[in-house]
TIRO-2110 file (N, C-alpha, C; in Angstrom, 1 decimal):
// TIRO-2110
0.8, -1.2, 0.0, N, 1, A
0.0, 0.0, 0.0, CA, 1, A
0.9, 1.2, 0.0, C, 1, A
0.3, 2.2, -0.3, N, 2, A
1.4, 3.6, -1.0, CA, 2, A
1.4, 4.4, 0.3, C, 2, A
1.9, 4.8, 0.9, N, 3, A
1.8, 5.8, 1.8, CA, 3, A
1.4, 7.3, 1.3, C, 3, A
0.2, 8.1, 2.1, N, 4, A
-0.2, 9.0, 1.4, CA, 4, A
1.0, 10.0, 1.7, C, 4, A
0.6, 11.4, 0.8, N, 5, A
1.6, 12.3, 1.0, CA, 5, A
0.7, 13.3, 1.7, C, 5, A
1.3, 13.7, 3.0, N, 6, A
0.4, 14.9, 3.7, CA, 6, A
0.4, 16.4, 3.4, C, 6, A
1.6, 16.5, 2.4, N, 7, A
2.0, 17.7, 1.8, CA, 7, A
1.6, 18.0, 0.8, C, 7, A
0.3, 19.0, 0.7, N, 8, A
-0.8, 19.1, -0.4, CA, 8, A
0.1, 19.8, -1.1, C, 8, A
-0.3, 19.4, -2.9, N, 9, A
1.0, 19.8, -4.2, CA, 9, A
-0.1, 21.1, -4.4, C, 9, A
0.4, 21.9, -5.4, N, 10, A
0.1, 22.4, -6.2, CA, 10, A
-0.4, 22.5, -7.2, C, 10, A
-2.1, 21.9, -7.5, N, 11, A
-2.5, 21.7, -8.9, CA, 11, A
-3.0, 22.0, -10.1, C, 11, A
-3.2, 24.1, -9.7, N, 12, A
-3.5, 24.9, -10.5, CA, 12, A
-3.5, 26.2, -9.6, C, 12, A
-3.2, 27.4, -10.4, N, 13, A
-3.3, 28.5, -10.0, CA, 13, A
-3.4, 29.8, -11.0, C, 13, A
-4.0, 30.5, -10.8, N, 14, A
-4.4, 31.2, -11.7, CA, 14, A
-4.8, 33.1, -11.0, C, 14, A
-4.8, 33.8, -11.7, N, 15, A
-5.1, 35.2, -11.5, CA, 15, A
-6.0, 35.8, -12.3, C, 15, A
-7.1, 36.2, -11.8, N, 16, A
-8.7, 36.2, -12.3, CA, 16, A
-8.5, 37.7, -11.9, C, 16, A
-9.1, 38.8, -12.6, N, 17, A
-9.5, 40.2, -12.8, CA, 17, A
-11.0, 40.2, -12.2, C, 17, A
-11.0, 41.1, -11.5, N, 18, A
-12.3, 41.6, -10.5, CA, 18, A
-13.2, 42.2, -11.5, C, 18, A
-14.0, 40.7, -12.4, N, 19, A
-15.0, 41.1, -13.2, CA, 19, A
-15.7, 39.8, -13.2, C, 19, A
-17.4, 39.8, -13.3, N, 20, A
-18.2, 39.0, -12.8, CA, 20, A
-17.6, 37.4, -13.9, C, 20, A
-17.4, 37.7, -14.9, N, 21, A
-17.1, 36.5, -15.7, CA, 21, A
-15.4, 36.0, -15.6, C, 21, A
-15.1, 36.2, -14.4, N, 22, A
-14.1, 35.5, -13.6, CA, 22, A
-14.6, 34.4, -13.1, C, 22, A
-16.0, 34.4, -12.5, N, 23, A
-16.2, 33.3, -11.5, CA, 23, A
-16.6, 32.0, -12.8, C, 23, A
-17.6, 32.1, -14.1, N, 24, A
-17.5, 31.1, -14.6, CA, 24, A
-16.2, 30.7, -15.2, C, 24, A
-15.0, 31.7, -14.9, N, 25, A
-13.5, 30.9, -15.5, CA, 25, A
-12.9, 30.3, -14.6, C, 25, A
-13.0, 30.9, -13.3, N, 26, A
-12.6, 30.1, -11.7, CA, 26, A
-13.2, 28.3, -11.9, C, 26, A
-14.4, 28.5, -12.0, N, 27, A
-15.2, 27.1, -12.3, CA, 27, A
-14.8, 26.2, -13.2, C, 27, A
-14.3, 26.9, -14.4, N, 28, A
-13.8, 25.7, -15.7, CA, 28, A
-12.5, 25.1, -14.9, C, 28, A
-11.6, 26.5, -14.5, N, 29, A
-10.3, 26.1, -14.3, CA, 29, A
-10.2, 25.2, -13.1, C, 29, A
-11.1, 24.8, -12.4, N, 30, A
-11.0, 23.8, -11.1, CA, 30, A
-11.5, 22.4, -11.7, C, 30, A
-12.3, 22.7, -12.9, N, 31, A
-13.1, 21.2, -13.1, CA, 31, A
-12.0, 20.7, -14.6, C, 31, A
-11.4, 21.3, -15.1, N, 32, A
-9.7, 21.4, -15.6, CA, 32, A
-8.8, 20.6, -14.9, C, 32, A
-9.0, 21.4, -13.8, N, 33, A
-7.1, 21.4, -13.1, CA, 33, A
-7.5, 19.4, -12.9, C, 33, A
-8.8, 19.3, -11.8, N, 34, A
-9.1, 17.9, -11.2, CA, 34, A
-9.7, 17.2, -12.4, C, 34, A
-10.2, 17.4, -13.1, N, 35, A
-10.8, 16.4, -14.0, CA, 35, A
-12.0, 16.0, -13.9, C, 35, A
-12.7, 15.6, -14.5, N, 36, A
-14.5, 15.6, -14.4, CA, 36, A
-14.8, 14.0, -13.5, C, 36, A
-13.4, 13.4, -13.6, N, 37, A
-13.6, 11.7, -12.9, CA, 37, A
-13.1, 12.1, -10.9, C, 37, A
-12.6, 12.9, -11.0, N, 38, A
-12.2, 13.4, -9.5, CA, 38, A
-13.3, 13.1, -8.8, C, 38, A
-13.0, 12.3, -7.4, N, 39, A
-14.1, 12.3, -6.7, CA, 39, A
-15.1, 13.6, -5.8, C, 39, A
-13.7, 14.6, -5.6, N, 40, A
-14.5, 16.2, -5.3, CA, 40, A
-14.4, 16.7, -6.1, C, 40, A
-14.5, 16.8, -7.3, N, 41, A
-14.7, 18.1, -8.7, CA, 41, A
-15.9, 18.8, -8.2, C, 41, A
-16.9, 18.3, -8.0, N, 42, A
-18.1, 18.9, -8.5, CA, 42, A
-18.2, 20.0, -6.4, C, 42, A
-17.9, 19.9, -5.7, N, 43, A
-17.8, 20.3, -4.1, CA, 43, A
-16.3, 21.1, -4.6, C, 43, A
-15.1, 20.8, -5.1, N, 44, A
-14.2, 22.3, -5.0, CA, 44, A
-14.9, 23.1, -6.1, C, 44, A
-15.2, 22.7, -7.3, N, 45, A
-15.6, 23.8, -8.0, CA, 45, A
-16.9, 24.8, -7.9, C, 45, A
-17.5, 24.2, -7.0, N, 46, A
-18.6, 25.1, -6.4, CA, 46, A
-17.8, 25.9, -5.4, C, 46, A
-17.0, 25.3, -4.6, N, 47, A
-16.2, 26.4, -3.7, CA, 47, A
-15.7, 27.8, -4.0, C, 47, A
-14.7, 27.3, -5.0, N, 48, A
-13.8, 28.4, -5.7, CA, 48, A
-15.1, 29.5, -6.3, C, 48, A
-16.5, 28.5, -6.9, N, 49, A
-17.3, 29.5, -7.5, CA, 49, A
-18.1, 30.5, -6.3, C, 49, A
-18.4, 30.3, -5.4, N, 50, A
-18.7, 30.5, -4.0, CA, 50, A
-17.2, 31.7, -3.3, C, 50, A
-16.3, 31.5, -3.6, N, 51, A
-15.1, 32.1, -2.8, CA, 51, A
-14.8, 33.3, -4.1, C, 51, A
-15.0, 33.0, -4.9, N, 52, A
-14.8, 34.2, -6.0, CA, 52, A
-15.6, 35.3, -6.2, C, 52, A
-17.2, 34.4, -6.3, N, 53, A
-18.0, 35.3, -6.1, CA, 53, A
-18.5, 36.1, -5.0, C, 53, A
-18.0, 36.0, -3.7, N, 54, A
-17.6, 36.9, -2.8, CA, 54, A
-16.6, 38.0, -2.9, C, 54, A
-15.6, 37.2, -3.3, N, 55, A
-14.1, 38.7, -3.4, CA, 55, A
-14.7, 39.6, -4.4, C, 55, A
-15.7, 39.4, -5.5, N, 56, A
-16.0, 40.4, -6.3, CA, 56, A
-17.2, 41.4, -5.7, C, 56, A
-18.0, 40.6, -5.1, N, 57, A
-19.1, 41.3, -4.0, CA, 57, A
-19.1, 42.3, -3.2, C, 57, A
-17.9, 41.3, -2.1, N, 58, A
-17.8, 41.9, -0.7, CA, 58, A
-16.5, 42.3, -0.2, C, 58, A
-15.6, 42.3, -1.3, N, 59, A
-14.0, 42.7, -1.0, CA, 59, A
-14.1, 44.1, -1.6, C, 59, A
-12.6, 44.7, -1.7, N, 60, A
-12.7, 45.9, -2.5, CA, 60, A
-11.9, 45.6, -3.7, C, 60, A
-12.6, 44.4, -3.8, N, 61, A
-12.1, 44.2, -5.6, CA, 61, A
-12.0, 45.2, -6.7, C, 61, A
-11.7, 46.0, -7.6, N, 62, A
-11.9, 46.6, -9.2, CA, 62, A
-11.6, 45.7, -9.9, C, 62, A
-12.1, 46.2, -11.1, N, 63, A
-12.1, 45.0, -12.5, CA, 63, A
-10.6, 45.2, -12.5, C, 63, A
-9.9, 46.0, -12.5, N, 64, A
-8.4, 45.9, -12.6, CA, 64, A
-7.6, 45.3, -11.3, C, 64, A
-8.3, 44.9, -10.6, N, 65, A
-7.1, 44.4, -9.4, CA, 65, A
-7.5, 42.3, -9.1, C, 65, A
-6.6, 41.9, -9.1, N, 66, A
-6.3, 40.1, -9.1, CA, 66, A
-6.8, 39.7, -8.0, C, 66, A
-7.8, 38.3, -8.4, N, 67, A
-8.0, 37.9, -7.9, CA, 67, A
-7.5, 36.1, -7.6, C, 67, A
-7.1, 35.7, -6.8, N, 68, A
-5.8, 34.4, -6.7, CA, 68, A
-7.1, 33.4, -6.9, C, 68, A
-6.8, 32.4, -7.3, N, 69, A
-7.4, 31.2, -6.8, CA, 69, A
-6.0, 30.0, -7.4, C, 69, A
-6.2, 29.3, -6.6, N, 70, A
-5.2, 28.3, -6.0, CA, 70, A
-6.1, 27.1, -5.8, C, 70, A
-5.7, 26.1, -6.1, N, 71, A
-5.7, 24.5, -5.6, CA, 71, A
-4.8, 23.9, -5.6, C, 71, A
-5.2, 23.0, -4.3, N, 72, A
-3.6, 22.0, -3.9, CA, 72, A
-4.5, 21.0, -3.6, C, 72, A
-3.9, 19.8, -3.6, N, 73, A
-4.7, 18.1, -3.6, CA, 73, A
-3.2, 17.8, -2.8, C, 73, A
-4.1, 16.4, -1.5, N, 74, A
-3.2, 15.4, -1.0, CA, 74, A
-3.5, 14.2, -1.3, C, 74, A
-3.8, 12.8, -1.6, N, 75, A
-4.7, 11.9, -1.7, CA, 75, A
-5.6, 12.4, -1.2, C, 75, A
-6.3, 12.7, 0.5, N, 76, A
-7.0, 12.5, 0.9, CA, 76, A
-8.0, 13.8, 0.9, C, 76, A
-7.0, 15.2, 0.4, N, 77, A
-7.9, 16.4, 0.5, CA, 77, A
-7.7, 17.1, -0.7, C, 77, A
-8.8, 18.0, -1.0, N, 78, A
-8.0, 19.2, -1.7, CA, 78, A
-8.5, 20.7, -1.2, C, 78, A
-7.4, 21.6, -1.4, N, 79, A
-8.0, 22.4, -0.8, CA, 79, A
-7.9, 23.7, -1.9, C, 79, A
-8.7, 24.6, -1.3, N, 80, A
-9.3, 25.8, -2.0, CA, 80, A
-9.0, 26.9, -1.8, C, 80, A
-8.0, 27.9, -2.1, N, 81, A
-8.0, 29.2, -1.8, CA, 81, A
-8.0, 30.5, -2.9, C, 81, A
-8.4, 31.2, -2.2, N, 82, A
-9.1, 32.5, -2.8, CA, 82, A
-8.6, 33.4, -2.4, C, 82, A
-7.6, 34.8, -2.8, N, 83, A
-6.9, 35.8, -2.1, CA, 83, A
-7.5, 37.2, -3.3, C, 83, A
-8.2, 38.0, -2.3, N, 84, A
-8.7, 39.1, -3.0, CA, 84, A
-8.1, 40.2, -2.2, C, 84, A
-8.3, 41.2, -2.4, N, 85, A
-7.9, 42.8, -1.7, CA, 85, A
-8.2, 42.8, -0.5, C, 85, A
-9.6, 42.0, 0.4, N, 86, A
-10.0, 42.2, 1.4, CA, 86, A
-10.9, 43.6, 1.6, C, 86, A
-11.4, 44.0, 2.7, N, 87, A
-12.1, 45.0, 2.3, CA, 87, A
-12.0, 45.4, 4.3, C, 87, A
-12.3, 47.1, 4.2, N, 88, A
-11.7, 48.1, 5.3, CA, 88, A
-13.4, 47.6, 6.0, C, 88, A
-14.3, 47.3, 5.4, N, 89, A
-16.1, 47.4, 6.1, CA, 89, A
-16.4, 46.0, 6.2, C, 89, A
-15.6, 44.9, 5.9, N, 90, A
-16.5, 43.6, 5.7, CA, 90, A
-15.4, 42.0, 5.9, C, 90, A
-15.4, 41.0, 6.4, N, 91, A
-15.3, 40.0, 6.6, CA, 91, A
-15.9, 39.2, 6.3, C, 91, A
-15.5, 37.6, 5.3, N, 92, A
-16.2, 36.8, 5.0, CA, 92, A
-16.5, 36.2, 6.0, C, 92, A
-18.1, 35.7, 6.4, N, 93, A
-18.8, 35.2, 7.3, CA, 93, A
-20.4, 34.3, 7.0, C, 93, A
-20.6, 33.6, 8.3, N, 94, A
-21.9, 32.9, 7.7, CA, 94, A
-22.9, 33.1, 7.8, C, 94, A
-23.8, 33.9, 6.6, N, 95, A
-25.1, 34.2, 7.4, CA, 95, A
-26.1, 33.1, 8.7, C, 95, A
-26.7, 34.5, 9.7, N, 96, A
-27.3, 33.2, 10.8, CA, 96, A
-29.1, 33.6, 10.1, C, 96, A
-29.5, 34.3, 9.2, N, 97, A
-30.7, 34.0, 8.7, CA, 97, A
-30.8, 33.2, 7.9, C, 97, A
-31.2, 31.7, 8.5, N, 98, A
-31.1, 30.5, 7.2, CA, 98, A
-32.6, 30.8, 6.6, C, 98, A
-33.3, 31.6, 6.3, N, 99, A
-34.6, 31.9, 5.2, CA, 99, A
-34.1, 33.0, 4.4, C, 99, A
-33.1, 33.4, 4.6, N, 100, A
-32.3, 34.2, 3.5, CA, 100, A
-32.6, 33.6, 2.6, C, 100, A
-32.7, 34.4, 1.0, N, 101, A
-32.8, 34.1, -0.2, CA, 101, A
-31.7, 34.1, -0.9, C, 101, A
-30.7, 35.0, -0.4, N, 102, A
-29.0, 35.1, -0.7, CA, 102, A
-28.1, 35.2, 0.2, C, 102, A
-27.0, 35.2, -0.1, N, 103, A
-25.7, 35.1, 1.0, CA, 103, A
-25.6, 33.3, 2.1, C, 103, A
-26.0, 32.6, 1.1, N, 104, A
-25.8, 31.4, 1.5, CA, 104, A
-24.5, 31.0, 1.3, C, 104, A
-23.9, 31.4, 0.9, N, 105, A
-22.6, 30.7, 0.0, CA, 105, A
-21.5, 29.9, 0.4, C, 105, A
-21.3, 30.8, 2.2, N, 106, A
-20.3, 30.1, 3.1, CA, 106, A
-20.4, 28.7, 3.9, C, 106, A
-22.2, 29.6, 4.2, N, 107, A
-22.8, 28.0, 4.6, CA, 107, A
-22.8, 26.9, 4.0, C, 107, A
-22.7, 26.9, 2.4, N, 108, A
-22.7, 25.5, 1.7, CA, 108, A
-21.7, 25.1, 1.8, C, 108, A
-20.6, 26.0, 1.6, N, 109, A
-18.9, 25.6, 1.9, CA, 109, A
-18.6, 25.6, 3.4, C, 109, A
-19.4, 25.5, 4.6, N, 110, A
-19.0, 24.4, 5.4, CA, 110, A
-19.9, 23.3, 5.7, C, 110, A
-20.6, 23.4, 4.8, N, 111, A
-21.3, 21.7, 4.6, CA, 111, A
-20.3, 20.9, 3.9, C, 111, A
-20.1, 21.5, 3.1, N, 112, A
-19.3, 20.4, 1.9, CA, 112, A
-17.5, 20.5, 2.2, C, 112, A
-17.2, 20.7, 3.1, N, 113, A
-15.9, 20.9, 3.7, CA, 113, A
-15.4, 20.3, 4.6, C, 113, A
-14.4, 20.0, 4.8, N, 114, A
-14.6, 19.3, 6.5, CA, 114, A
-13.7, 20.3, 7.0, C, 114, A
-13.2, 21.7, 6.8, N, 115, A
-12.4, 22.6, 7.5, CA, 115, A
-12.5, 24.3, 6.5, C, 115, A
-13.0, 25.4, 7.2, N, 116, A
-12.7, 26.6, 6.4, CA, 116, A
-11.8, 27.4, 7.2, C, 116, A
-11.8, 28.9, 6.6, N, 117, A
-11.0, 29.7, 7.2, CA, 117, A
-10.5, 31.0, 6.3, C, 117, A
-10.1, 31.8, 7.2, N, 118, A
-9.9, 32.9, 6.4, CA, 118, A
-8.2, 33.5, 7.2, C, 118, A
-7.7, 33.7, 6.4, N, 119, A
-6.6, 34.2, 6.7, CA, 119, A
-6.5, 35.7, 6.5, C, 119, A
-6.3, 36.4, 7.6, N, 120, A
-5.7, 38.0, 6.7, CA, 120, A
-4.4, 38.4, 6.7, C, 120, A
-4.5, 38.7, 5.6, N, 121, A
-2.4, 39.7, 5.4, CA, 121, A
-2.5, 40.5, 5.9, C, 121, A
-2.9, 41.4, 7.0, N, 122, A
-2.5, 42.6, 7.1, CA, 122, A
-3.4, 43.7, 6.2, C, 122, A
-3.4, 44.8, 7.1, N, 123, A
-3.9, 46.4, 6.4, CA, 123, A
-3.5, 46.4, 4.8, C, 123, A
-4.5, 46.5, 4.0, N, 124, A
-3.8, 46.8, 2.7, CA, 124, A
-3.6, 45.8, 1.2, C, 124, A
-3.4, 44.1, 2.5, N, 125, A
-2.6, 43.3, 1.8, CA, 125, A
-3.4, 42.1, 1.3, C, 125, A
-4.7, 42.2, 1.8, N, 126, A
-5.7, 41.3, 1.5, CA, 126, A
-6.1, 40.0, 2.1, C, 126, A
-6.9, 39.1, 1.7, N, 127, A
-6.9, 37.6, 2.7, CA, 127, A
-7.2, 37.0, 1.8, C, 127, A
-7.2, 35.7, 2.8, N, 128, A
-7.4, 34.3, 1.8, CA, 128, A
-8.7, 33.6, 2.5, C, 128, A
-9.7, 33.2, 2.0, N, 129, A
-10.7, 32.5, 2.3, CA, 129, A
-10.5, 31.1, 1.8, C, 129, A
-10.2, 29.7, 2.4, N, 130, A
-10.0, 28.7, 2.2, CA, 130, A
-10.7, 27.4, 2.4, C, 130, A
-10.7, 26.3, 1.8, N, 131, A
-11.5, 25.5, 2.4, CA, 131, A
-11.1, 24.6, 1.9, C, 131, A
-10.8, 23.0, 3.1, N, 132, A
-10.4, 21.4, 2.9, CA, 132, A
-11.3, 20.6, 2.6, C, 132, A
-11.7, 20.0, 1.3, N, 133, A
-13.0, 19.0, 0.9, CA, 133, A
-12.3, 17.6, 0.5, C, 133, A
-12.8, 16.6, 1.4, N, 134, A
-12.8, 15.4, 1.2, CA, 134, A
-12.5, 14.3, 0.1, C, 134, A
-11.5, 14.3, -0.4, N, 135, A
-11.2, 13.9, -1.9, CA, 135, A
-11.6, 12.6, -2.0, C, 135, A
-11.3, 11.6, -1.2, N, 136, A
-12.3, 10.6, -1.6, CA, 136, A
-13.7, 10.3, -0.8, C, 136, A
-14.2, 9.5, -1.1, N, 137, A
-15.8, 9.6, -0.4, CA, 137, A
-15.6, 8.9, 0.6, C, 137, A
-15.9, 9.1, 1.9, N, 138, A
-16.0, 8.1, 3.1, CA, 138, A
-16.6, 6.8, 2.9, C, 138, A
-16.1, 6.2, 3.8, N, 139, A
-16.7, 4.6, 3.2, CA, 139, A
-18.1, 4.8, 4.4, C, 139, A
-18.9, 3.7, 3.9, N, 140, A
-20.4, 4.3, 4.5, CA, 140, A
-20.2, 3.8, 5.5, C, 140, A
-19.4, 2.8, 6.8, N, 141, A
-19.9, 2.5, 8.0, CA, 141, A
-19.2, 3.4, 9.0, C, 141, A
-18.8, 4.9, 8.2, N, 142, A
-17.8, 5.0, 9.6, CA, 142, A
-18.9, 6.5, 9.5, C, 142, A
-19.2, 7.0, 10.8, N, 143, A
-19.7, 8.0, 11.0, CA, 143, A
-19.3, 9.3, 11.3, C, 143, A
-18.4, 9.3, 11.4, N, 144, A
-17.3, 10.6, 12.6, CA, 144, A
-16.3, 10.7, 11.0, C, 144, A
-15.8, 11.9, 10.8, N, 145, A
-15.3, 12.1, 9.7, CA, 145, A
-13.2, 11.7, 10.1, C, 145, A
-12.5, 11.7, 9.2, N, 146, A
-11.2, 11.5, 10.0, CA, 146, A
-10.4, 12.5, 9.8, C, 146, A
-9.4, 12.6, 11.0, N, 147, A
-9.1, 14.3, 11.0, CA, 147, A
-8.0, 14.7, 9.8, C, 147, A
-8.0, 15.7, 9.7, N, 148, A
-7.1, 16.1, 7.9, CA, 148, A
-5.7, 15.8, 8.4, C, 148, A
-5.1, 15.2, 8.0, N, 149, A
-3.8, 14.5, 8.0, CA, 149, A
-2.9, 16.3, 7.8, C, 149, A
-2.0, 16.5, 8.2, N, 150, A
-0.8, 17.5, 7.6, CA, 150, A
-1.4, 18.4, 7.8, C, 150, A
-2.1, 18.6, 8.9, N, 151, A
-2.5, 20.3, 9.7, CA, 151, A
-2.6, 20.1, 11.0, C, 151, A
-1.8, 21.2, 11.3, N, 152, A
-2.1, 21.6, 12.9, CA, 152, A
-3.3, 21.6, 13.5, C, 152, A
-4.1, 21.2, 14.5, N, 153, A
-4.8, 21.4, 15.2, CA, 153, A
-6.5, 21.6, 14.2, C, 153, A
-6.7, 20.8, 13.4, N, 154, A
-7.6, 21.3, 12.3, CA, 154, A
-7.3, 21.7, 11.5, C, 154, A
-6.9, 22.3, 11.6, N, 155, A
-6.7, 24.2, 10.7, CA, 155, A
-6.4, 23.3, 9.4, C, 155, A
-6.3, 24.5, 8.6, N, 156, A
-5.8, 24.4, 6.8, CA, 156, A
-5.0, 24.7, 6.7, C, 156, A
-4.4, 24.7, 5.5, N, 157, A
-2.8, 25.5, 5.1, CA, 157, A
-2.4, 26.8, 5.6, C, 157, A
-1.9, 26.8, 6.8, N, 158, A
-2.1, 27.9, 7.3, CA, 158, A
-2.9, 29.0, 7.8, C, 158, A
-4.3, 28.3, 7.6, N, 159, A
-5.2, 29.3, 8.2, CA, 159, A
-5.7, 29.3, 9.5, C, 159, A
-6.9, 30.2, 10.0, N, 160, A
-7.3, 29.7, 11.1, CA, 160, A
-8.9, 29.9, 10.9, C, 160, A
-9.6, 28.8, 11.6, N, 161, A
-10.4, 28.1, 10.9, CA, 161, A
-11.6, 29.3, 12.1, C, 161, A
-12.9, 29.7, 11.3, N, 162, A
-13.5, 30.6, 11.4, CA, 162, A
-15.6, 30.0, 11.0, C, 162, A
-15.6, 30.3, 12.3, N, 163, A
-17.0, 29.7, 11.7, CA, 163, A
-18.1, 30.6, 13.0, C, 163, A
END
C-alpha cells in the first residue's frame, strides 16, 4: 500500500480580474485542473465558485485588481483558496438567517468541507478565504469524519479556521 503524501501539491493556480465572468472561468479552471472523474470536482468547483464570487461582492475588488485562486490536492484532501484585496467594512462570514434568499454561500462551503477559514495579510494586503473538501468519499460505515492528516490542530494551510 502507498503511503499518502500529507504535503498538499500544487495543482492549478491562476489570477482572475475583478470582473463577474471570472467566476464562470474560476469554475472551468477547477473542473480542468481535477478532472471531471475526481471524486471532489463537483464540491471544489462550487467552492472556488462560491469564494470568487464573494471577493468580487464583498472585498474591494476593481475590475483591474487580481484575484488568486489556488488548488492544492493530497490523496485525501483538496483544498481551495481565494486571495482578493480584502475590504476596510466587511469579513467573509456565515449568514445566521437560514430563510435568506441570498448570501448562503459560506454556509454551503461548510457543509461540503470538512475545515474553512480565512486568513488575513495585514492592512492593505488582503486575505485568503479557504476550504479542505474530502477527496475521496467516506466509506459508508464510519460516522465521525477523519481528521485532515498535515494540519495543525484542524486548521488548513495555514489558516485559522472561522466559523
Amino acid at each position: 500500500m502507498k503511503a499518502a503524501s500529507a504535503e498538499p501539491k500544487v495543482i492549478g493556480s491562476i489570477h482572475l480580474v475583478g470582473i463577474r465572468e471570472s467566476v464562470s472561468h474560476a469554475r472551468s479552471e477547477v473542473r480542468r485542473w481535477l478532472g471531471d472523474d475526481h471524486s471532489s470536482v463537483d464540491d471544489a468547483v462550487l467552492a472556488a465558485s462560491e469564494f470568487v464570487t464573494n471577493a468580487l461582492r464583498h472585498s474591494d475588488a476593481r475590475p483591474y485588481d487580481f484575484i488568486s485562486l489556488t488548488v492544492t490536492a493530497t490523496e485525501e484532501m483538496v483544498y481551495v483558496e481565494v486571495r482578493d484585496p480584502g475590504s476596510a467594512f466587511s469579513s467573509p462570514h456565515i449568514r445566521q438567517e437560514p430563510e435568506a434568499e441570498d448570501g448562503r454561500g459560506l454556509l454551503i462551503v461548510r457543509e461540503i468541507s470538512q475545515d474553512w477559514g480565512i486568513r488575513e495579510h495585514g492592512r492593505g494586503l488582503g486575505r485568503t478565504v479557504w476550504c479542505a473538501i474530502r477527496a475521496v468519499p467516506s466509506s459508508p460505515d464510519s460516522s465521525a469524519p477523519e481528521p485532515v492528516s498535515g494540519t495543525a490542530g484542524g486548521r488548513g494551510p495555514g489558516g485559522t479556521r472561522n466559523q
